[in-house]
Steps between C-alpha positions, in 0.01 A plus 500: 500500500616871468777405849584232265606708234666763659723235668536309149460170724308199431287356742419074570171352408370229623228326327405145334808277480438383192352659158498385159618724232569418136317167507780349663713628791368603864691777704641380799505750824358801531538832262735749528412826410645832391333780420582778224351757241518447140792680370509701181703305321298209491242643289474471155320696243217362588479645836488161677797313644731319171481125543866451524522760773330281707793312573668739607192573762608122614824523541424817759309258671713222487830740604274605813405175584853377536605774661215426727653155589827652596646396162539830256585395136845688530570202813468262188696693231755564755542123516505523052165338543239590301093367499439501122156429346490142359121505346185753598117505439299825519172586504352912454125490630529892567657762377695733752583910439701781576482588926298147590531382782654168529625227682723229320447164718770220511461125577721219485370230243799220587805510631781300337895410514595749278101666345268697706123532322314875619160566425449886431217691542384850444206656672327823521414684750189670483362800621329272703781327592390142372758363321451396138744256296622631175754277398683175618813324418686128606868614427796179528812572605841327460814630771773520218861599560667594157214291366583222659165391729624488875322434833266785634717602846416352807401813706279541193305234468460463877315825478300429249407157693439740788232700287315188354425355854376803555791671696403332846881492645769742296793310403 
């Protein structure tokens, strides 16, 4: 975990195809994880991390996960694309702090047109290195241009089809 870090790259995990989260949706493909500290300015005065700053925990993860695929966000806001959040569901089991180490997990939920549905998760990392799930979050997105919902891009979603088979050829 520490090479992980200090290279501020994620890393694949396989594991289950299938998992049911928030009653109704399964992730599809295997994780993919990047690992981080808590930063200071997610705490609040209450010395644990503030619930809202836990999307911005996500959106590290999600940021590294297309980055991952060969597709960094600025590829899509380049284009005047842009993946904005439709509807979300969240659920805090744990609290995080200040200097924890973390990884934020990403799996793809469905793949659409013009949507893409993540599933979030945070874990701890333990001094014992077992990982422990704090919170978890199904986040829908819509590819808008000027508001206007568009197609996700090709290269895009071929990627992403690449990752929920479980990345056996690279497109």
């Amino acid at each position: 975990m520490d090479e992980l870090l200090k290279e501020n790259r994620g890393v694949w995990k396989k594991g289950g195809t299938k998992r049911k989260h928030l009653n109704t949706f399964s992730r599809r493909g295997p994780w993919y994880a990047h690992g981080l500290r808590v930063p200071l300015f997610a705490v609040d005065l209450g010395q644990g991390v503030y619930h809202g700053s836990y999307f911005h925990l996500f959106e590290l993860g999600r940021e590294a996960f297309f980055r991952a695929l060969d597709y960094p966000y600025a590829r899509l806001t380049a284009q005047g694309l842009h993946l904005t959040v439709a509807a979300l569901e969240c659920q805090y089991a744990k609290s995080l702090h200040y200097d924890d180490l973390i990884e934020v997990q990403t799996g793809v939920c469905r793949l659409g047109r013009r949507s893409l549905s993540l599933l979030h998760r945070v874990q701890r990392i333990t001094q014992e290195h077992s990982p422990e799930t704090t919170t978890e979050a199904l986040m829908h997105f819509v590819c808008v241009r000027d508001g206007v919902p568009m197609p996700l891009p090709e290269p895009l979603r071929d990627s992403i089809l690449w990752w929920m088979e479980g990345f056996d050829q690279k497109p």
